[in-house]
N, C-alpha and C positions, 0 to 999 in steps of 0.2 A: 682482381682476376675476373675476364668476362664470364658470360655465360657458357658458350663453347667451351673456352678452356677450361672449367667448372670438371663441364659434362664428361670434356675428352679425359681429365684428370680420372673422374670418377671410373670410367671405363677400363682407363687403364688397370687403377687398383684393384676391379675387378677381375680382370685379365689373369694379372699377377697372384691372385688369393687363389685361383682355380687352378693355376698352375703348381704351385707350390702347397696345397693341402692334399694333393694326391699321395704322397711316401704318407704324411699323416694320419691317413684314413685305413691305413695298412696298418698301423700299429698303436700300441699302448698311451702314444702320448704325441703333441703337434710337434712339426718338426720345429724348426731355425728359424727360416723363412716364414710362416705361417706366424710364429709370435710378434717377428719385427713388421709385417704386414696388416695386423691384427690386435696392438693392441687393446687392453681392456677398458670397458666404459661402463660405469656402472648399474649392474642392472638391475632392474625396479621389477620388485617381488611386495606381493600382498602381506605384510605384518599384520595379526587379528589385532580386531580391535579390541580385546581385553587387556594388552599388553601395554597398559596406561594408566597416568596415574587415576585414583579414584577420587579425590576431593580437588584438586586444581582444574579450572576450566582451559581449554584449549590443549587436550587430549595430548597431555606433554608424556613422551616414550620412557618407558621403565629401560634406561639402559644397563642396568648393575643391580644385584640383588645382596644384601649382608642378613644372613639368619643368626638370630639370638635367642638366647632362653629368655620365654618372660619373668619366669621369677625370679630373675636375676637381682628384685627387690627384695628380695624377703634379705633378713639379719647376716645370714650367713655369706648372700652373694652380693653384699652391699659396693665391698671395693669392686668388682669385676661388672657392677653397673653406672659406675662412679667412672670409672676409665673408658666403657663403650661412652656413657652421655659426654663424655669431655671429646674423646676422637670425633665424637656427629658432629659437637661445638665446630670443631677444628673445619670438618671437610665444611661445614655449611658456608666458612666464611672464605673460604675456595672461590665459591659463586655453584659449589651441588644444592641440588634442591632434592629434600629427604619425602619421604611419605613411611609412614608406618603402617602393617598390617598385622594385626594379632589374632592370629585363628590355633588357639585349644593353648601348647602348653610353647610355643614358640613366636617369637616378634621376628616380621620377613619386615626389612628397611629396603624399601625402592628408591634409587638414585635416578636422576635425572640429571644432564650434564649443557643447562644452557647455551645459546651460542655465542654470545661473548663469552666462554670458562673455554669452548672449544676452539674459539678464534686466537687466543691467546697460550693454549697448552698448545697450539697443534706448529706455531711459530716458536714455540724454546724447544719442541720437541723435533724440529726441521723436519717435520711432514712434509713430505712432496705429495702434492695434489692437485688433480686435475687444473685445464686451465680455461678459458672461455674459448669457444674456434673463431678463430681470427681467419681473413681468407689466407691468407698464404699460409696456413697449416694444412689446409684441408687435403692437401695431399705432398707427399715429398719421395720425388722422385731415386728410383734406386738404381745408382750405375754401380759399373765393374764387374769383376770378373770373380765366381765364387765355385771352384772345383767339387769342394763338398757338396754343397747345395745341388749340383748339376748332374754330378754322381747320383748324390741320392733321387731326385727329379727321376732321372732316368732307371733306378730299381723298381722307384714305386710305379712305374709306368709297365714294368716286366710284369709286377708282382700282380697287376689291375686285371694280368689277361688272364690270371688261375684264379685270383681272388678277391671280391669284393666285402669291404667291412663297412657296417652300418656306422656312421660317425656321431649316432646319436642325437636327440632333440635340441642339446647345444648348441644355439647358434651363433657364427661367429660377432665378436664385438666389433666396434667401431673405436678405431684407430683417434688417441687423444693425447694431448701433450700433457705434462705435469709439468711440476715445477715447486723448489721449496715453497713453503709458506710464509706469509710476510704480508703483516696488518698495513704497512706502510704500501708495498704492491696488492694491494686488494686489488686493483683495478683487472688485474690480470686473472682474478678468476670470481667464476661464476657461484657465486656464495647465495644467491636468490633462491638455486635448485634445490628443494626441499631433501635432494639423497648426496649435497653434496660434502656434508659431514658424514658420511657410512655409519653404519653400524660398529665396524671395525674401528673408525677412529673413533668414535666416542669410547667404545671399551677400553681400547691404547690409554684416553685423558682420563678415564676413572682412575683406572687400573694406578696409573703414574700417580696422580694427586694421594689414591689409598695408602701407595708402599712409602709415600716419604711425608706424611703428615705427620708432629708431634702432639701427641694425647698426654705429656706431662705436665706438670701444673711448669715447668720450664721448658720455653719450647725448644730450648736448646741442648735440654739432656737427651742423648745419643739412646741412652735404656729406653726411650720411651716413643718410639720412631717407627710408624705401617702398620698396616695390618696384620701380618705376619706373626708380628709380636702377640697379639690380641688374639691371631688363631691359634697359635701354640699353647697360650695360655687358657682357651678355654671360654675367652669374654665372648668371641663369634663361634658358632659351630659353622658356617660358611658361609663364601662372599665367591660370587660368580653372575657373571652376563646370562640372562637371557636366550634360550631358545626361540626361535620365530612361531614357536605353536608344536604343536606334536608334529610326530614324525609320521601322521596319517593327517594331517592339516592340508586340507589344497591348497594350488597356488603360493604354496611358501616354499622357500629354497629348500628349506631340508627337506621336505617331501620329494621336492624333485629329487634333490640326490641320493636319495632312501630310494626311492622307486625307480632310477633312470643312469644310476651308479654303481650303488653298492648291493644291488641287489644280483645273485651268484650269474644268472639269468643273462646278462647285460655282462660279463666277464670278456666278451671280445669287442665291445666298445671302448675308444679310446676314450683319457680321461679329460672330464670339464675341467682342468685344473685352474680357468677365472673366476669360476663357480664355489670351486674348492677354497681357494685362496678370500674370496668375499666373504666365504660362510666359517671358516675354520681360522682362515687367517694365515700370515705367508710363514710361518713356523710350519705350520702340519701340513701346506698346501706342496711347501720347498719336498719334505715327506714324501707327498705320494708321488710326486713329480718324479723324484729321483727313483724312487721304488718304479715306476714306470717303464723310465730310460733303460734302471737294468733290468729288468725283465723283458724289453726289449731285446736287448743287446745279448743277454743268452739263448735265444732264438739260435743264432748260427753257431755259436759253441756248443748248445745239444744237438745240434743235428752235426756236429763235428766228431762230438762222442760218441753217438749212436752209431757213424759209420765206422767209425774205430771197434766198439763193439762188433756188430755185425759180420764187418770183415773178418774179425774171429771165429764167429759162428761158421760161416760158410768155408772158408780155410782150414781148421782146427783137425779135418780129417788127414791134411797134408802135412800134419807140422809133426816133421822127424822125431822131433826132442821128445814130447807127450805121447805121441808113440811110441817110444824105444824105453821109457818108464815104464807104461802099461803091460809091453812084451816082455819085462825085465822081471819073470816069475824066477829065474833062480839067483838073481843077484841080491845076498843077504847083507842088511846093513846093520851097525854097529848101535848098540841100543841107546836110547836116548835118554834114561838118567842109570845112577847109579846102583849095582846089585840086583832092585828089583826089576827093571825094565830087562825084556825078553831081546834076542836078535830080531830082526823083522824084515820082509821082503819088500824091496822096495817100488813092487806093483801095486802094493796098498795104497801107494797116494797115488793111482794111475787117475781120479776122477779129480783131483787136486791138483795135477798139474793139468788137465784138460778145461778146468776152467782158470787158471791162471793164463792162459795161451788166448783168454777172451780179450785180454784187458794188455797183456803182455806180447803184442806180434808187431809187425814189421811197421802198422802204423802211429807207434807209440811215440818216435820220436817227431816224424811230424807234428804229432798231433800237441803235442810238449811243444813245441817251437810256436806253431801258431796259437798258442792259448797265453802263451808270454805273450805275444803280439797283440792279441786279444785285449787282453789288461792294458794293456799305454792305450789301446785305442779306444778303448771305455771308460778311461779318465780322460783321454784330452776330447772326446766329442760331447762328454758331461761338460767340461769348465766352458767351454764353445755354448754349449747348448743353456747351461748355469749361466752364464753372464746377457743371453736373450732372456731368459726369463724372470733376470736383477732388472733391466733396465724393464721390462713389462711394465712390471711392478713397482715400480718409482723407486725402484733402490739401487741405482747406479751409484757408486761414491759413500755409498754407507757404512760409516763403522761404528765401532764401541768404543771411539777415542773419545767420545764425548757422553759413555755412560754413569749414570748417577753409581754412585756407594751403592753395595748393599745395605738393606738394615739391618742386618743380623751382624754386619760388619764394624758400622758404627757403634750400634749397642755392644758387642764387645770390647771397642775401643775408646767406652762414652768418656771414662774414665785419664784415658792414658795424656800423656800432656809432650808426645811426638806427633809432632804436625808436618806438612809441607803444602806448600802450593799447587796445584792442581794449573800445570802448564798450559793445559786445556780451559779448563773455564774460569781459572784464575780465582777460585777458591780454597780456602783455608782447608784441609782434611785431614783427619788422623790418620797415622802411618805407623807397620808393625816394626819395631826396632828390630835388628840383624840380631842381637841375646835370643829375639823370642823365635826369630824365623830357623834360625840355625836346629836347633832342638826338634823342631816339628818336623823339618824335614829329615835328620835323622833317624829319627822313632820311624817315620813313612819306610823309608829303604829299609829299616830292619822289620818291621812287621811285611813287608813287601818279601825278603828273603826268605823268613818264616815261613810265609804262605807257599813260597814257590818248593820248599823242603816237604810242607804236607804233602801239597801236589804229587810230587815225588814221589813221597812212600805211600802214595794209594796207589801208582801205578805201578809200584814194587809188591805193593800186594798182591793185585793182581797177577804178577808175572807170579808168585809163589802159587795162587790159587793155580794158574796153568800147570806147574810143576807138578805139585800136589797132585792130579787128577788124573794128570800120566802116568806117576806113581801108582796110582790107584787100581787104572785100570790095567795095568801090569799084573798086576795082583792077581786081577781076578779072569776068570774064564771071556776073552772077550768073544762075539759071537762076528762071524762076518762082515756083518753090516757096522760094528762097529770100529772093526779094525780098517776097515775102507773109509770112512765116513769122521773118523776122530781130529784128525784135521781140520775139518769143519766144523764138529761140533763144540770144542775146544773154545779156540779162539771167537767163534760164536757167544759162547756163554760167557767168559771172559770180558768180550765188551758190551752185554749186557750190563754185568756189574759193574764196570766203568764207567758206563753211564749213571746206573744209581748213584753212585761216587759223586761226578762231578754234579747232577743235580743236590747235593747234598751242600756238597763246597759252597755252590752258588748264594746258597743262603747265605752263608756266614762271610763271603767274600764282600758282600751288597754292603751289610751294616757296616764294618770293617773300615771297606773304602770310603764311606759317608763318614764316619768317626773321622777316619785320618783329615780326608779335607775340611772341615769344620774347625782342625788344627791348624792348619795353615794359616787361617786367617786373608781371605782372598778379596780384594778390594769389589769387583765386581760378580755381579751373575755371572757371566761370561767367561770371568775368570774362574770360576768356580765349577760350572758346567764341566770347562773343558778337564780341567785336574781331575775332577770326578770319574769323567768319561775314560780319562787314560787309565788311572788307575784300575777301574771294574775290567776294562778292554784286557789289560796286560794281566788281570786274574784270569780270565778266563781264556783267554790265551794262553797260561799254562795250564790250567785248567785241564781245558779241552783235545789241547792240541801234545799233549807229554806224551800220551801213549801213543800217540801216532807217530810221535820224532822217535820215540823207542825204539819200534818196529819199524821206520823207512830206515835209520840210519846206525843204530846200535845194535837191536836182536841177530846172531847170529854170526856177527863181522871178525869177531876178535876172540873166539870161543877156546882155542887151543885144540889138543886133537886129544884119542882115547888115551895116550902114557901119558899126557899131560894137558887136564883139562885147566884153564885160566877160570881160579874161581872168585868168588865176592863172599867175604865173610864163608868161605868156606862152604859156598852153596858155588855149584855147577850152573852154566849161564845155559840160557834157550841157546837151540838151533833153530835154524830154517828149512826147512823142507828141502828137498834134493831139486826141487821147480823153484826156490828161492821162497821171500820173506812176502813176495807182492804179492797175493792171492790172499794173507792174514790182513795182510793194510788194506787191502778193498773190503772186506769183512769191519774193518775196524772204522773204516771208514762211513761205509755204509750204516753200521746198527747208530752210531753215534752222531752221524749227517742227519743221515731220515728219521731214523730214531726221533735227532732232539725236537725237527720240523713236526714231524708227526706229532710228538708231545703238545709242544710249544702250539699248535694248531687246534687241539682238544682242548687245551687250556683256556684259549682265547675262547674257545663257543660257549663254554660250560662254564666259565668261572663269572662272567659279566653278566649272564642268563642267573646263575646263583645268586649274588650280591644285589641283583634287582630284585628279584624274588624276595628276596630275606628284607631287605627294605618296604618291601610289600605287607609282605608278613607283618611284622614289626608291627604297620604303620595299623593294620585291618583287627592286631591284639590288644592294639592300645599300651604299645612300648616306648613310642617314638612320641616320649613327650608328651601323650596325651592330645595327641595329633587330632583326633575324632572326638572329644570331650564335647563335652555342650557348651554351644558359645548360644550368647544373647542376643548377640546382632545380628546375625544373619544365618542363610539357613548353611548347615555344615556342607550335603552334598554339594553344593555352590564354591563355597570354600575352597574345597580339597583338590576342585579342579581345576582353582588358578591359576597360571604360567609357573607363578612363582615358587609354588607347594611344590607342582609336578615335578617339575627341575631340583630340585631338594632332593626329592627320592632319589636321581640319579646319580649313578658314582664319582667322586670326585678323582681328577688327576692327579693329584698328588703333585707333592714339588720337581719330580723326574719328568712327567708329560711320559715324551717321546723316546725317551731314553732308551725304555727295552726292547722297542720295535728297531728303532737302528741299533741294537747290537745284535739282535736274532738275523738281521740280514747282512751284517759284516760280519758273524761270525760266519754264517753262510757264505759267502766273498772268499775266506779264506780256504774254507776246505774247495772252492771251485778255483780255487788258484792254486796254491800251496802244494794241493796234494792231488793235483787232476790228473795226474800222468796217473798213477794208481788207481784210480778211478775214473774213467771219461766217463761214465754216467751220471757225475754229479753234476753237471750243468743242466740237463735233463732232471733230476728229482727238484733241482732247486727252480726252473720255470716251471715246473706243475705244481707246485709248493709256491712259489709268489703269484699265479698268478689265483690262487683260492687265497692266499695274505692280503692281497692287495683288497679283495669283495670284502674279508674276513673284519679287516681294518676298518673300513668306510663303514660298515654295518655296523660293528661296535662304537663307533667314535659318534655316529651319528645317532643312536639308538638308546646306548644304555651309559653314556658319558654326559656329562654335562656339557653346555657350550665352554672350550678351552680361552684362553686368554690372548687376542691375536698377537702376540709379539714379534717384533722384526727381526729380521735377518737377510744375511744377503747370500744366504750359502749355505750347507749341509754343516759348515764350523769344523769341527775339528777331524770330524769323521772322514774327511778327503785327505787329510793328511795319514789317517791311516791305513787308507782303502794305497795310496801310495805307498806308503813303504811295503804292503802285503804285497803291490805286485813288483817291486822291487824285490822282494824276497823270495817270491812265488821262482823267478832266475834261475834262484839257486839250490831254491830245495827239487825241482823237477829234475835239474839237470844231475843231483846227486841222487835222486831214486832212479834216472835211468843208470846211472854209473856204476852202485854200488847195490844196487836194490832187484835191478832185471836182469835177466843173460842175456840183453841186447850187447852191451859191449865184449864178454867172455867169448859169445858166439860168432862176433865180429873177428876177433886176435884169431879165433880157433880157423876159418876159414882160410884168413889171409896166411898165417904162419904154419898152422899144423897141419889143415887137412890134406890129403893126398889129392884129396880130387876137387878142391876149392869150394867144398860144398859141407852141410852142417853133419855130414852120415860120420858117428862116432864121436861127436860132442859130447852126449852124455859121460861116456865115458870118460873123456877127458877130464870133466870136473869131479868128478870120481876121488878118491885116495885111495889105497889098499891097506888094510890095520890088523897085523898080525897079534889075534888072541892070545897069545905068549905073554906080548909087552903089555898088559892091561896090569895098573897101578894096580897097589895090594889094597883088596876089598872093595872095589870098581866092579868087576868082572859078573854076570846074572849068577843068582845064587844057582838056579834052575831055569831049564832052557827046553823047547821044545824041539828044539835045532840039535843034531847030534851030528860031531864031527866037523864043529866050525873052524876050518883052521886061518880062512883070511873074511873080516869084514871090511866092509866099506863106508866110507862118509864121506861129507860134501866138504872139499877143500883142496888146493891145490899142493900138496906135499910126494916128495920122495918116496916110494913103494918101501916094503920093511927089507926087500934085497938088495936095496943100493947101497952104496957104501956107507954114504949121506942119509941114511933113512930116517923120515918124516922130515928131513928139512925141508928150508923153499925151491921149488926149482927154478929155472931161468922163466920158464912159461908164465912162472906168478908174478914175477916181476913186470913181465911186458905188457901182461893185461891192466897189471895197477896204472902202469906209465898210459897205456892206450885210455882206462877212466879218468885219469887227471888230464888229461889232452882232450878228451870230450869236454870236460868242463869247464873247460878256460876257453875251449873253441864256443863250445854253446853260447858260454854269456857272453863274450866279445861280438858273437855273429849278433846275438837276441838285440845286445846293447846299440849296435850301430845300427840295427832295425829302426830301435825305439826313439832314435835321436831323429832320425830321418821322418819316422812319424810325427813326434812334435814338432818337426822343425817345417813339416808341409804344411802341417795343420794348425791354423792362428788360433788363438785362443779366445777371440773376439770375430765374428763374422767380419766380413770385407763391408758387406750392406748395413750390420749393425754400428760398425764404427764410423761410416758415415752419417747414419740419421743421429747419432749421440753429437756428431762435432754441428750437423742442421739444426737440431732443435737448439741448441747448446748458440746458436749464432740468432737463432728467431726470435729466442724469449729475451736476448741482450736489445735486439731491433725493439722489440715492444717494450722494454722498458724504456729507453731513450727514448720512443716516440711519445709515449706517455709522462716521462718527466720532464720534456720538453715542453710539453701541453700543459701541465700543472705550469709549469716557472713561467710558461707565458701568461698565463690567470694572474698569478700572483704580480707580475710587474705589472701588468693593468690596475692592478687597483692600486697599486700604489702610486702611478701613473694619475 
């Protein structure tokens, strides 16, 4: 390439970068465009110089830390020092290089992971890694035609003239090819660059070499296989990568991202996610990314809800129905439990249905229609937007068809003598016979049913506690404010305690689900992650979401009337209020949405603030080992400030990582899908709530966690599949809380068939009954009334008055309304559905630009190798020549 076209190239890219980081700088994360323009090159950040070994000359880097007890000599811990010195044996002959340090009552082993050990794990592990710039890389032109991209180009262009967002010190990288790894294609990359082994890939080859090393005196007994084995046992108290220095260290990554990320401050800068991905690794990097995207993407769904609210506010003076309640001072209605419950006027809920008419008015079913819409267009612009930031990240074509065994997997099966061939890499492996798997899966669906029956009858408690407390206050002298107000205070308190409930559950659902999968016996991590994840998901799914299906789709439907109440074990079922059941589920909604964020948010500050503390503690009493003891060699304050010490105090992750952060924001997902027609202001608490998660996140991960493990992935894993079916279901449960849950469709039939003057004046009444106090079952009826001379009450249902022939049967009215909700909801989801096919079917799931540069580079790196093995085969016939 000349020099002009060099330059004109370079020009253009830059053209193109300016154009396309505009929507970016508007929000939480780069767009589409900006990644396949941009991608990452690694960047060179100051590592202290303590973080090496101390007795090796030529300042070789502490990549991996394993802490031990030092007395693990003395008599008693001979075997569990017998088994660590046999595993150092194992890894040293790896090609790791160890160093010991003993400061007071613990031994810190420093790993170093030379470059031959890395040139060779990083080719069986098919690392794709950078590649040397050749001229015809240095720029690759991007044709066609890409509507999204052009679309959004022209938002962020609107969005530029109200608002501008600082894009932060991040600055963009320089666009660079990868390519697998391959000792035989060395030629092809630039292995001389002192950062061309990362940080990240060294921890990946430790990391791999630690979990499948055998420490038995037979290297082929499956018992005695990772390190895993040796943490659970107690021989390592832990094994973890290095920090780059403190999180107050200049110059080092973490500090920037401590100070220029996660700090609350910095909450409208979008995020470094090359920065992320370098320092945490593409497991937690994929995290904040996608936490990102959607926190994004509820941007327009809460300002969707907020006008759906609003419009209620400002309308609610007009609205017929909430007024004809409020004026409805002599219309007395039929009591609402048995003997002690009083008659009551049914202006009492006049402030109960005034604020149901917030949530509940004419913009509801739009708002329901475009929030399903919402959901397909927040998973297909994620897998669009996920597959630019696979290929970024050299993990195009990546799977787990080629992941190692667990060890805990072979160690359970070190024994068993069922094998099969490994299709894949064509090794021998143990495999669970169909006797053992059959059973395990069994046991799972019934402790799975169990759990979903407890569920159940906590949410059966609860309806008793509501019972109860109507009962109660029947009883007693109520005072104004709380014959008005009991409505809300009820079901208020109510799903306070259901919340204590389901926090309670959660404990025992966690250990449970980890039991059962351990039973399975699951060949992979992978495989294991995911069962694990379904299983806790589908707890807390019913968990969570029981009393909210209770109250959208059961309390109140099927009740019976005052001569004949339909009871359960002999207990009388809830009603719903004369303004319907929606006003308790926004209630239900809300203590147990924001609630659990709220919770779940104190948790996070307070609980990693504690556990650092207390490891503090600890360390300052002389608990921890004898941390501070008098050592010989050297002075102690020196010591204790080590990279290696400091990082010890910090909390370890545990085998879950990530786990709880993505189920705190799917569960979140669901109540903003599931149940948003009930609530349009859940999109709205859940972006003021992610976007304090997302600072909340970076600051603990970066502060009071240890460096994580970078392990790969090409995707969120299984959580997309269930972020899919939620909005798959989100269809159907909206379109049956408008149907059966609002008086948008009663009010509908009432206009078109009943009213005189096609307008909603005497709806109320319509849903109305009339219930002559005569027919009230024997021992129903208020023992004592303050009502004298009741001869007709009333309740919410569509039946026969007591003077028709027919009296309390159905009439034709209740029929046509049933017919008119089942025709909404077969109309809803067929309209929603042929929305959502139209949307994926516009919208590619791979950019138009990105599938061109995958098929370029993919055509470049085949040109270089030919030109290169061309060049070798001509060497080689010379000299045979």
């Amino acid at each position: 390439m000349s020099d002009s076209e060099t330059e004109t190239a370079s020009m253009e890219t830059t053209r193109m970068y300016k154009d396309n980081l505009e929507l970016s700088r508007m929000s939480l994360y780069l767009s589409s465009q900006d990644l396949i323009n941009n991608s990452p090159e690694a960047a060179r950040h100051i590592r202290p110089e303590s973080i090496t070994f101390d007795s090796t000359p030529g300042d070789l880097s502490v990549d991996f830390v394993l802490v031990s007890s030092s007395k693990a000599k003395a008599p008693v811990d001979i075997d569990g020092w017998n088994r660590r010195s046999a595993f150092e044996e194992r890894i040293k002959e790896q090609g790791l290089l160890l160093e010991e340090d003993v400061v007071g009552g613990l031994t810190f082993v420093k790993v170093h992971a030379p470059i031959p050990v890395l040139r060779r794990y990083c080719e069986i592990l098919k690392l794709r890694m950078p590649m040397k710039e050749y001229p015809m890389t240095e720029h690759i032109p991007e044709k066609g035609f890409d509507l999204i991209e052009k679309i959004k180009k022209i938002i962020g262009r609107i969005i530029r003239i109200f608002i501008t967002i600082d894009p932060g010190p991040f600055a963009p990288t320089k666009y660079i090819l990868t390519a697998e790894y391959s000792r035989e294609k060395s030629y092809l990359f630039n292995e001389d660059d002192p950062e061309f082994f990362s940080a990240e890939v060294r921890t990946l080859v430790i990391d791999f070499i630690l979990n499948r090393v055998s420490w038995g005196k037979d290297q082929t007994d499956g018992n005695c296989v990772g390190i895993q084995c040796l943490l659970d046992g107690g021989v390592y108290r832990a094994a973890y990568p290095l920090h780059d220095g403190e999180h107050t260290t200049e110059n080092s990554l973490r500090h920037q991202l401590y100070v220029e990320w996660a700090m609350m401050s910095k909450w409208i800068r979008k995020q470094p996610i090359d920065q992320i991905k370098e320092y945490l690794g593409v497991k937690y990097a994929f995290y904040f990314t996608w936490l990102g995207f959607y926190t994004h993407l509820l941007i327009p769904a809460a300002i969707l809800g907020l006008i759906v609210f609003f419009y209620g506010i400002f309308t609610f003076p007009n609205n017929r129905f909430s007024s004809d309640i409020c004026n409805a001072t002599d219309t007395i209605m039929c009591p609402l439990c048995d003997r002690t419950c009083d008659y009551w006027e049914l202006s009492n809920t006049c402030f109960y249905a005034r604020l149901t008419y917030l949530f509940d008015n004419d913009l509801t079913v739009i708002f329901a229609f475009l929030m399903s819409i919402w959901a397909t267009l927040f998973l297909e612009l994620w897998k669009r937007y996920s597959a630019t930031i696979t290929h970024r990240w050299g993990l195009t074509g990546f799977t787990f068809e080629a992941e190692h065994p667990r060890p805990q997997y072979l160690a359970r099966l070190s024994g068993s003598n069922h094998t099969k061939v490994n299709i894949i890499t064509g090794n021998i492996e143990p495999t669970v016979p169909l006797w053992k798997k059959i059973p395990a899966t069994l046991f799972s669906i019934s402790v799975l049913l169990l759990l979903i029956v407890v569920a159940i009858a906590a949410v059966f408690g609860v309806v008793l506690y509501r019972m109860s407390v109507l009962a109660s206050l029947s009883l007693t002298n109520q005072s104004d404010w709380m014959s008005t107000y009991s409505n809300i205070f009820i079901p208020t308190t109510a799903a306070i305690i259901n919340l204590v409930c389901i926090q309670l559950l959660n404990l025992v659902y966690d250990k449970v689900a980890i039991y059962l999968t351990e039973m399975e016996l699951l060949r992979t991590q992978t495989e294991f992650d995911e069962s694990l994840t379904i299983k806790i998901y589908l707890f807390q799914f019913v968990n969570y979401y029981t009393s909210i299906i209770y109250i959208a789709f059961l309390k109140g439907k099927n009740v019976g009337y005052p001569a004949k109440y339909l009871r359960i074990f002999g207990l009388r079922q809830e009603e719903c209020s004369p303004g319907g059941c929606l006003m308790e589920l926004s209630i239900q909604l809300f203590i147990i949405m924001v609630g659990q964020q709220a919770l779940n948010t104190v948790v996070e500050m307070i609980i990693p603030v504690g556990l650092n503390w207390f490891n503090s503690l600890t360390e300052n009493t002389g608990r921890l080992d004898n941390l501070k003891s008098t050592s010989e060699e050297e002075d102690l304050a020196t010591a204790v400030k080590k990279p290696w010490i400091e990082d010890y105090r910090l909390l370890d992750w545990g085998p879950r990582g990530l786990f709880p952060e993505y189920l705190e924001m799917v569960m979140q997902y669901g109540f903003v899908t599931l149940f948003v027609t009930a609530f349009p202001l859940g999109p709205f608490f859940a972006l003021l709530n992610n976007v304090f998660e997302m600072r909340l996140d970076a600051k603990k991960f970066l502060k009071y966690f240890r460096r994580p493990i970078p392990h790969r992935v090409p995707n969120i894993g299984v959580w997309y599949r269930v972020l899919d079916i939620l909005g798959k279901l989100a269809v159907i449960t909206n379109a049956f809380i408008i149907a059966f849950s609002s008086n948008y469709i009663p009010r509908m039939v009432y206009i078109s068939l009943a009213s005189e003057d096609n307008t909603d004046k005497g709806f109320l009444n319509n849903t109305l009954a009339y219930f002559d106090t005569k027919d009230f079952e024997n021992g129903i009826a208020p023992l004592s009334s303050s009502y004298t001379n009741v001869t007709y009450c009333r309740y919410k249902d569509y039946r026969n008055p007591p003077w028709s022939p027919q009296k309390y049967e159905r009439p034709t009215f209740y029929y046509e309304v049933l017919v008119a909700r089942l025709t909404f909801i077969v109309i809803f989801q067929n309209i929603v559905s042929l929305v959502k096919v139209a949307v994926q079917w516009l919208i590619p799931d791979v950019p138009n630009a990105l599938s061109d540069r995958i098929k370029r580079e993919s055509y470049l790196t085949t040109q270089m190798i030919i030109k290169n093995e061309a060049k070798k085969a001509a060497g080689i016939k010379e000299k045979v020549l």
